[in-house]
C-alpha positions in Angstrom: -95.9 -21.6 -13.7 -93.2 -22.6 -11.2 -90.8 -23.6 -13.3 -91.1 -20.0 -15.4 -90.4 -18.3 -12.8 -87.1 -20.2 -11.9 -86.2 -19.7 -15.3 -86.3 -15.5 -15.1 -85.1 -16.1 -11.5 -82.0 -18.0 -12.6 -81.6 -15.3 -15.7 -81.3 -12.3 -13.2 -78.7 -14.1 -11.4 -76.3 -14.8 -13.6 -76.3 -10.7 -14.3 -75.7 -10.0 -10.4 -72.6 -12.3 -10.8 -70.7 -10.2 -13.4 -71.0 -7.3 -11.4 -70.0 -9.0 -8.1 -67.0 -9.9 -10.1 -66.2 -6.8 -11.6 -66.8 -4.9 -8.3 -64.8 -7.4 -6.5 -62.0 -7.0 -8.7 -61.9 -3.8 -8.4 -61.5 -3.7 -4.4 -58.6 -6.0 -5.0 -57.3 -3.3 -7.3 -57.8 -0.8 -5.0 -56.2 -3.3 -1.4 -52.9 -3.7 -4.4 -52.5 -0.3 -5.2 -52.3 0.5 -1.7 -50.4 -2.6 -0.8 -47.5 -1.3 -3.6 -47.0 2.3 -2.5 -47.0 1.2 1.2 -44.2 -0.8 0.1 -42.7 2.0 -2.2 -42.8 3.9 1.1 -41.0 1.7 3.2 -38.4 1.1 0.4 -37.6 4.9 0.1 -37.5 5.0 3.9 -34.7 1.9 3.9 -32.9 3.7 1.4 -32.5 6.8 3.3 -31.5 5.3 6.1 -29.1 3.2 4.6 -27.5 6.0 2.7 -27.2 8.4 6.4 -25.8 4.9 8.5 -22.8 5.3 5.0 -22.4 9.2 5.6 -22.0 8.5 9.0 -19.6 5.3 8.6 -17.6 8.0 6.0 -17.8 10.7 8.5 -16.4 8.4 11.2 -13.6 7.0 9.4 -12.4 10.1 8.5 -12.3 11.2 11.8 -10.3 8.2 13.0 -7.6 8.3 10.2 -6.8 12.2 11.7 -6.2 10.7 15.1 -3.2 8.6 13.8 -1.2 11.3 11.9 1.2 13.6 13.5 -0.8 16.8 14.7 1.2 19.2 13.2 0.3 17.5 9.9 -3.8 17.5 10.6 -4.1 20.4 7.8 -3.4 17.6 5.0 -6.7 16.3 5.9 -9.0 19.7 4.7 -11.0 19.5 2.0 -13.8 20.9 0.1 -16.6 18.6 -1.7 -14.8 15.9 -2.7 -17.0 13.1 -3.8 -16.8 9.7 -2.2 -18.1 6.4 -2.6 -19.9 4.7 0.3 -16.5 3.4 1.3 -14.9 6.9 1.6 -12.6 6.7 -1.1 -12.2 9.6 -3.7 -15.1 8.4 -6.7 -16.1 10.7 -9.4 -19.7 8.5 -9.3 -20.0 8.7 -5.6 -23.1 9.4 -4.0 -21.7 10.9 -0.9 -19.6 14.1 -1.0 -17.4 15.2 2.1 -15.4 18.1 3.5 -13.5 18.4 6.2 -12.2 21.6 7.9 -9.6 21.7 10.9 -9.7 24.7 13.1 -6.7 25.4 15.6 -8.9 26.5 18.8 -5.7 26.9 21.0 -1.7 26.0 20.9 -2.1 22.2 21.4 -5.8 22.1 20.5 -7.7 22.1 16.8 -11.3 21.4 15.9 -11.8 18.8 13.3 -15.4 18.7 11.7 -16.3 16.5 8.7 -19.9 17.1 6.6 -20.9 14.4 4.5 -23.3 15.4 2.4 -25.9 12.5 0.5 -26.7 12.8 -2.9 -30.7 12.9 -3.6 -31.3 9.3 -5.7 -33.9 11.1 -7.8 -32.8 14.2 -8.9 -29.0 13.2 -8.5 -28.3 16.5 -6.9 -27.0 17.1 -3.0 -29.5 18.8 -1.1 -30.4 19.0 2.7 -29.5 15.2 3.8 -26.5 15.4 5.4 -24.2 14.0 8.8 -21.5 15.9 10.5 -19.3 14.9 13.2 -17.5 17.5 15.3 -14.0 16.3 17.6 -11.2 17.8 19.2 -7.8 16.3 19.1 -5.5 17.4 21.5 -1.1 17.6 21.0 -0.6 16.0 24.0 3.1 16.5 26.0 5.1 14.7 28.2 5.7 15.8 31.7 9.2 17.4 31.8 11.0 15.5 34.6 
């Protein structure tokens, strides 16, 4: 009679097992599912940041090359939604898209502020995300002596 009942016993085990496994499996299913849109997440998150450090760098660049030119040239430098690669140059397929307006706030004084807006990776359209930088440049004047 012993050895009967290992028999059953051993028969009901081997049932257990194949749901231990599929259960099993699915948890891991469920911990890599997870896993992969944390690091979806975190990807997205890079990108975005990457793209606003770019508007930034364009921004800033822009801002620099107005400080070298004559300042009763600065008004060359306006313009309106011109699309830009991530180097600032004039691209057609850029993802960034700048403007710059220059305001004369006084005689020897003019605002320059330059938007950069960042194009949306998804829907390929330019929404909120965007950098600005505001400066003043003055004309400055020699002493007369």
């Amino acid at each position: 009679m012993k050895t009967i009942r290992a028999t059953k016993r051993s028969r009901l085990s081997e049932g257990s097992s194949i749901v231990e496994a599929v259960s099993s499996l699915f948890i891991l299913g469920m911990f890599i599912s997870g896993a992969a849109e944390y690091s979806l997440s975190c990807k997205q998150l890079s990108d975005s940041a990457r793209s606003h450090y770019q508007a930034v760098n364009i921004a800033k660049n822009r801002l620099e090359r107005t400080k070298v030119m004559d300042f009763d040239h600065l008004e060359y430098f306006t313009e309106d939604r011109v699309r830009v690669n991530m180097s600032g140059v004039p691209d057609d397929r850029g993802h960034f898209r700048r403007s710059t307006t220059i305001t004369a706030t006084g005689s020897d004084l003019k605002e320059i502020h330059v938007l950069v807006n960042i194009q949306n990776r998804r829907t390929l359209q330019f929404d909120q995300s965007k950098e600005e930088i505001r400066s003043w440049l003055a004309n400055y004047q020699a002493p007369a002596q």
